[in-house]
C-alpha angles and dihedrals in degrees: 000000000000087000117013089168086055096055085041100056089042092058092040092058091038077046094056095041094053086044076054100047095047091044084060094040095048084050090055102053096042087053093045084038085055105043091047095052096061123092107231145015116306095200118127082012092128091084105028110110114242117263098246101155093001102090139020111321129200129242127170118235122248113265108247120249142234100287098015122130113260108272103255110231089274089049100055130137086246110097133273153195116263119188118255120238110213136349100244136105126222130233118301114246112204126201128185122196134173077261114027147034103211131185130200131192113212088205087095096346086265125178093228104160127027116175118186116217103192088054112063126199083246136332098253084067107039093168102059106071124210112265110217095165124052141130096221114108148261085041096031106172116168130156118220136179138159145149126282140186150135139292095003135056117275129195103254126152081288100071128076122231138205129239137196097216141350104227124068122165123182107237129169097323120104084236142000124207122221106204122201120187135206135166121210116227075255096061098251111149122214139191131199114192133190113207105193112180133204114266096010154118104191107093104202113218128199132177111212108201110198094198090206092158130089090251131079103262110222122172140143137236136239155190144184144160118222126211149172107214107273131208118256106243129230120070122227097192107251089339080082118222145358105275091242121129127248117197157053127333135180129183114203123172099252100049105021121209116000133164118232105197122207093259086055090056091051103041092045127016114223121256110164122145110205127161091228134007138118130235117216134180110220138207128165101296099354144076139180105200125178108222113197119218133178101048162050107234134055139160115215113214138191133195147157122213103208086178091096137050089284139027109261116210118194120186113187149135143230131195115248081201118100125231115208140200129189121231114269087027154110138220143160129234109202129206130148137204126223104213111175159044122350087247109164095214094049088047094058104042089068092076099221118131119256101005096113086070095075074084078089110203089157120223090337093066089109079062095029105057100055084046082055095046087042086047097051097038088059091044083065104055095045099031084211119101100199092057090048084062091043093055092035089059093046088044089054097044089042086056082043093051100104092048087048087057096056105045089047095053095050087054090043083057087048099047080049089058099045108107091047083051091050078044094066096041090065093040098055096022109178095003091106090186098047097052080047100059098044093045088061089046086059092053095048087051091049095043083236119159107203081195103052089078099057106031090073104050079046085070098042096051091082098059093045086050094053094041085056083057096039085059099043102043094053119105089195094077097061117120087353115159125230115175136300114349094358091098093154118021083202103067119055124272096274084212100046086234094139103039090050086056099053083045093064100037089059082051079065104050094048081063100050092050122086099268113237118257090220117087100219097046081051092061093042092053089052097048098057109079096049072057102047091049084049091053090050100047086100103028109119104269082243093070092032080057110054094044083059099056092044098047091051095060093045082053089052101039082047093053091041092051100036091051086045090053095045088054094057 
């Protein structure tokens, strides 16, 4: 009991290096777990061309309808393996918008390529933008869709289709089409268009049928994303990689938003009927994320293909509901695609529910999310990120302050108390309840509380907490510039300036505090914050930013108080 702070900062930092070393050890088993899944060497792999159309491709199944036979095992909704025709690819399509460079196979009317221009790969290089979408392995990342049915040929990723032309560039108009066309053996036209629109992510996608046999037409639409497993960006040093999650998500009605990793897609193949919902792929910042429109009733899939370098996991979702189209006649089945950065504001505008929670704060997102629009508010008054983090952590310790009182001023009674405590070591030496029980006499004496200095910081740890996820998780950070040498508050301070500063401001603070009686806890405590600047050596300068600062104005409220206390 003679330093409850004390306890509680050791088995926080023995709690952060054992959060570090999972996070490594969970990297490594996903990448062995990777590279041992797939079926064959991955040696000379950076510069093959992915195998869209050259090996076996999946397709989901039709949904049966009303009076049909039961579907035998081989004939489930699950997805299968359909055999490929062919081993070719189509012509490349290539669309160029005041966001994206998109490029679009018409072997299957894949989205095989997406570059986003107003995210750069890093701000030392502005005109190369980052690529989140390409065929090309180890990272292979495509979006496909198409129609399927039963009894007749339908245009899924299979098909090729025909265009017009292979350039497309968004001028002065508010949108632009890219039409694809293919025509079934029965004589059944169809259309695939690409609505892209100015200032947007969201690629709308419509299949035109042209019915022009003498049988009702009735199909059903689908969607799906395709990926080998990627590395999750950001480097720590030998801490391994940024916490962020790479994967895949849904959001169904029932059970809302849940994240579906790749050895979930492995172990178990998804199978969930839901009336509405959505299915995304995630990385750090972005998201692609299939939004189906047009109907009630979807069933979300999942699937991995081992028969190629790498694994390819493919999360999707077709509608169970038919569409259908009278002979002699003509419809439209509807879908659309979200390609790009985890932006608040853009996810919201599209109107879809819980979308916006690919913005992933964990279980802390009630806290989270008013830290975010704060955060943002403030970053719109001062244009400057960093000193939107800057304001936002004076703001929270400002609304703390009471509880930082507190909790200083009942250090600043137990520093007091500190030679009568070192006292009582000598006198009882090795009788541990003895010295116990003198030692609360003392406090009882004294009217000190040992746990009035920690209770309060207990309360606070959850909203330092959100606000680190807050920092890490926004998309609007990145390559944010702060002052001087902070070009990006993603990426770590390249001089260490910042992390040599905390460093010494926990020094500081060791300082301030009561010191332990116990040697050993003395040197621990010593010895942390040498760790912690170590630790945050690689964090991204935002985070490192914000903990200085903090760290600095407990500092000062402790001086203040402790100096306040020793007046009186």
């Amino acid at each position: 009991m003679q330093s409850q702070f004390q306890r509680i900062m050791l088995f926080a930092a023995l709690g952060l290096t054992l959060v570090m070393i999972w996070q490594s050890w969970v990297d490594f088993q996903a990448n062995y777990a990777n590279y041992n899944g797939a079926s064959s060497s991955l040696e000379n792999v950076e510069n093959v061309s992915g195998s869209i159309g050259n090996v076996n491709e999946d397709v989901p199944n039709a949904p049966e309808l009303p009076g049909q036979a039961s579907p035998s095992q081989s004939q489930s909704d699950t997805p299968s393996l359909v055999e490929e025709v062919g081993a070719e690819t189509g012509e490349i399509i290539k669309v160029n918008t005041d966001l994206v460079n998109v490029e679009i196979d018409t072997q299957g009317g894949d989205i095989v390529r997406v570059e986003l221009i107003k995210h750069p790969v890093s701000v030392d290089t502005p005109d190369i933008p980052f690529v989140l979408m390409h065929r090309n392995l180890p990272d292979l990342f495509v979006a496909q869709s198409g129609l399927i049915g039963k009894d007749r040929d339908y245009p899924n990723h299979n098909v090729k289709y025909t265009a017009s032309q292979t350039d497309y560039t968004l001028g002065d108009e508010a949108s632009i089409e890219i039409v694809l066309g293919w025509e079934s053996a029965d004589g059944i036209s169809y259309e695939k268009v690409f609505t892209f629109t100015r200032d947007s992510y969201r690629v709308g996608i419509d299949f035109r049928v042209a019915n022009n046999s003498e049988l009702t037409w009735i199909g059903f639409p689908y969607a799906q994303l395709k990926q080998t497993e990627i590395e999750a960006p950001g480097s720590m040093g030998f801490l391994g990689r940024l916490p962020s999650y790479n994967g895949a998500a849904i959001y169904t009605e029932e059970e809302k938003y849940e994240k579906i990793d790749y050895k979930e897609i492995r172990e178990e193949p998804l199978n969930v009927a839901t009336p509405t919902g959505w299915v995304a792929m995630l990385q750090h910042y972005f998201v692609a994320a299939w939004l189906p429109e047009g109907s009630e009733n979807y069933q979300l899939y999942s699937g991995v293909n081992r028969n190629t370098a790498k694994p390819e996991y493919r999360i999707g979702y077709k509608s169970t509901q038919p569409v259908s189209v009278p002979a002699g006649q003509s419809g439209v089945v509807n879908t659309a695609i979200y390609i790009g950065p985890k932006n608040q504001e853009r996810l919201d505008a599209q109107g879809v529910e819980g979308l916006k929670l690919t913005v992933d704060y964990g279980w802390l997102t009630p806290v989270a999310n008013p830290l975010f629009w704060l955060l943002q508010n403030i970053y719109g008054f001062t244009n400057n990120w960093g000193w939107a983090i800057i304001l936002l952590t004076c703001l929270v310790k400002l609304v703390f302050y009471p509880l930082s009182a507190a909790s200083y001023k009942s250090m600043a009674k137990m520093k007091k108390l500190q030679p009568r405590m070192a006292t009582l070591k000598e006198r009882f030496g090795d009788d541990k309840q003895k010295f116990q029980q003198e030692m609360m006499k003392l406090y009882k004496t004294e009217k000190v509380n040992p746990a009035g200095g920690c209770l309060p910081i207990m309360v606070q740890i959850p909203v330092f907490i959100a606000l680190y996820w807050t920092l890490l998780e926004s998309v609007e950070l990145r390559q944010a510039s702060f002052m001087f040498w902070l070009n990006d508050l993603s990426l770590p301070d390249p001089y260490f300036v910042l992390p040599i500063i905390m460093g010494v401001s926990m020094l500081a603070q060791h300082f301030l505090n009561p010191a332990p009686v116990d040697p050993i806890q003395k040197k621990i405590m010593m010895a942390l914050p040498f760790v912690f600047t170590i630790f945050f050596l690689w964090f991204p300068a935002g985070l490192v930013l914000y903990w200085v600062v903090n760290n600095l104005l407990s500092i000062s409220q402790q001086y203040y108080i402790t100096r306040k206390f020793a007046d009186k």
